[in-house]
N, C-alpha and C positions, 0 to 999 in steps of 0.2 A: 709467591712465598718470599719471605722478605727472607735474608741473608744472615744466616747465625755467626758468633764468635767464631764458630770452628771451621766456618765455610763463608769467609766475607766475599763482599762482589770484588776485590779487587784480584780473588785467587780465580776466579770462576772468570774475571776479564782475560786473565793471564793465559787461562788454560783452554780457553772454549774452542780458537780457533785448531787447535790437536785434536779435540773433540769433535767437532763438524768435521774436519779432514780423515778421521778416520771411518766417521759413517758414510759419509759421502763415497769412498773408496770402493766400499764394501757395496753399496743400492746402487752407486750411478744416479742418484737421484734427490735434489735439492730439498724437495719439500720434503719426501721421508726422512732426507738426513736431520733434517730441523725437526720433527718431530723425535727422532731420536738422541738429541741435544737437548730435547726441552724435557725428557723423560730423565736423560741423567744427572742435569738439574735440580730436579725435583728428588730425587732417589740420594743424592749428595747432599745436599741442602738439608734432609733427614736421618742421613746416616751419622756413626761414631766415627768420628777418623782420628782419631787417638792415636792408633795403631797403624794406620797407612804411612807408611815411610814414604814413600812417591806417591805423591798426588794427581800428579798428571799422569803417569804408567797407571793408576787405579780409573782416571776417567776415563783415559782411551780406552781400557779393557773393558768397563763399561758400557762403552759407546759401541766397542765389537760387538758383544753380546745382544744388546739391542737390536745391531744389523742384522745380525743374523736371526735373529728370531723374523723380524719384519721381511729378509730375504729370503726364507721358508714360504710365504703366503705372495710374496711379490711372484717369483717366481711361477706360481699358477697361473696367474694374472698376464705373465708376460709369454707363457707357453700359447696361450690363445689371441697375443696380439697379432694382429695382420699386417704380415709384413717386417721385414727385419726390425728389432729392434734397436735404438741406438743411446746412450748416458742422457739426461737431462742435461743441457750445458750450467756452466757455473760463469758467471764473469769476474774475472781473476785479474790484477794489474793497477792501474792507480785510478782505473776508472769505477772500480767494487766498493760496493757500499760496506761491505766487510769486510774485518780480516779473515783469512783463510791460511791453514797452514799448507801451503800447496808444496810439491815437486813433482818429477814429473810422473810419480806413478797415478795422476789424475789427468794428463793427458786423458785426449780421447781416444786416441791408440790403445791407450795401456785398461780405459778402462771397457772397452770391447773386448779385449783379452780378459778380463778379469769375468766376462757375465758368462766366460766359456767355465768357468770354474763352479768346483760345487759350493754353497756355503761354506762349509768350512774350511776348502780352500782358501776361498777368499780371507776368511777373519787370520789363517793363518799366514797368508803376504801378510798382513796389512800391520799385522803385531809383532813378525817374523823374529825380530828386535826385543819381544819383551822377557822370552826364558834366557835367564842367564848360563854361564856356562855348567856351574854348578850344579842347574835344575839339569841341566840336555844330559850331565853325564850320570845325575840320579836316576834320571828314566833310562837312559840304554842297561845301566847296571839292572836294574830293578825288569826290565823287557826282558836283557837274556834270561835272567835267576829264573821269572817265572816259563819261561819258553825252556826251561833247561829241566826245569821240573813238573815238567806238561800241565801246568798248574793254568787251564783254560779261565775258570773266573777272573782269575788275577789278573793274565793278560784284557780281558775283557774292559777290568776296570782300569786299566791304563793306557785303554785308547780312547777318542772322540767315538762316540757312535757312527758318525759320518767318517771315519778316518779311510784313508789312503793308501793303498801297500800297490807300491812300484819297482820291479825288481826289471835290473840288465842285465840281460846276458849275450846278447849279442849272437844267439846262435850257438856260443862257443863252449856253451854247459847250459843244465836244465832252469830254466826260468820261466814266471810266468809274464805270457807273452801281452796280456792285456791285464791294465788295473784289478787290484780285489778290492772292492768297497764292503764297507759294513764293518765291527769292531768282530762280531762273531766268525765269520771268515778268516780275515786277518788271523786272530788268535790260531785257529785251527792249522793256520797255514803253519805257523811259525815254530808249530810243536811237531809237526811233521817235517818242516825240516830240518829238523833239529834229530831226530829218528834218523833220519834218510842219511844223513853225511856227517854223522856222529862226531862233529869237529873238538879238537883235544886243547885248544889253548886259545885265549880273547886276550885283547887289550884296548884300550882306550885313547886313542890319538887325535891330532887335529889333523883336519883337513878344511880346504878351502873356509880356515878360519874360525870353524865350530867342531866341537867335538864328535868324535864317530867311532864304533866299535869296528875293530878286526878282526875277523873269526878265521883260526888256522886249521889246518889237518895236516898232520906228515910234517910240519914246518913251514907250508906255504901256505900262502893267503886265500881265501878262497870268496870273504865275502867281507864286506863294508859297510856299515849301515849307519844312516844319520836320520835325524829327525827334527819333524816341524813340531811346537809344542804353542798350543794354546788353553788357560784357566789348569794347568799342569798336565792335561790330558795329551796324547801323540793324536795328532791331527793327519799325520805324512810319514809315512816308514817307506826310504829309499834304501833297496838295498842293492848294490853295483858288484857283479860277478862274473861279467867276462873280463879273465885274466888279461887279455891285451890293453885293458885301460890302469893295470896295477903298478905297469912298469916306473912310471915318473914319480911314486909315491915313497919309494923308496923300503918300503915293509914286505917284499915277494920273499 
């Protein structure tokens, strides 16, 4: 498909290799990634981008979303390989026939940790960068209101269907001790405990550089919660509750 005004070859030069480095991340795998480069190509090449303010943030989330779809079917695929599985290599350096946007989270270290991930962990490292602060602190807002109003649909629709809920407690108060996957779990969780420890006062702070809610009782902290966010949906609900890691935060 030849290159429209809105989409010339010298933006798609520009941006491709962010595009290949982000599918690549997500498969581990050269040829799917280039097949999912040639899909958002072609998908770009006949979209409006009028309205895309970042061009490049609109193809890499493209290129997630491609992954992930392709990483849903790869994954069968790779459940019946025989024998550990290990990334396609890439060759990276001045001897690559392409540019590639590399660091080192395509190491082959990084991307064997990565295939321990579920899909949508994966897309959410790999975009971890794309909500801004603004979106992270519209979703915690908009998470408690509806978990505060046991309002299950709502949370429902404001999480990944594949999302994540990981909660610490270290033993040292009630947490759950292993992952909830699923959006409908999650929810349910969140409206129970929100029932259970009736907490009287939130607020909205930074930590480790992204915003995170603080849920009080009595005065003191009791819970923390931050989130991975990908296409606006929560991908990753951390919520950190044993007291002994509140101290250095300075909010007990």
């Amino acid at each position: 498909m030849a290159p429209t005004d809105a989409f010339a070859e010298a933006d798609w030069q520009a941006h491709r290799p962010a595009v290949f480095g982000a599918a690549y991340r997500i498969l581990g795998s050269v040829a799917e990634a280039e097949d999912v480069v040639q899909e958002v190509w072609l998908r770009a090449a006949a979209a409006d981008l009028s309205e895309v303010r970042d061009l490049r943030a609109w193809l890499v989330t493209l290129a997630a979303r491609g992954a992930y779809n392709v990483l849903k079917s790869a994954r069968v695929r790779r459940e019946s390989y025989v024998g550990p599985w290990l990334p396609e290599p890439l060759l990276t350096g001045p001897d690559a026939a392409a540019q590639v946007l590399m660091d080192e989270s395509v190491s082959t270290a990084m991307l064997v940790v990565m295939e321990t991930l579920s899909p949508a962990e994966r897309v959410a490292l790999v975009l971890h960068d794309r909500a801004s602060r603004a979106d992270t602190e519209r979703l915690l807002k908009a998470f408690k209101a509806a978990a505060d109003a046991g309002n299950l649909a709502e949370l429902v629709e404001l999480l990944h269907p594949e999302a994540v809920y990981v909660a610490d407690g270290g033993g040292k108060v009630t947490a759950a001790r292993r992952p909830v996957h699923g959006a409908a779990p999650i929810a349910l969780l969140a409206v129970r405990q929100i029932e259970i420890r009736r907490p009287d006062a939130f607020q909205i702070i930074e930590v480790n550089g992204q915003p995170a809610l603080a849920t009080y009782r009595g005065g003191q902290l009791v819970w923390l919660d931050t989130l991975e966010i990908v296409d606006g949906r929560i991908t990753t609900w951390r919520r950190l509750a044993n007291p002994e890691k509140f101290a250095h935060i300075g909010h007990t």
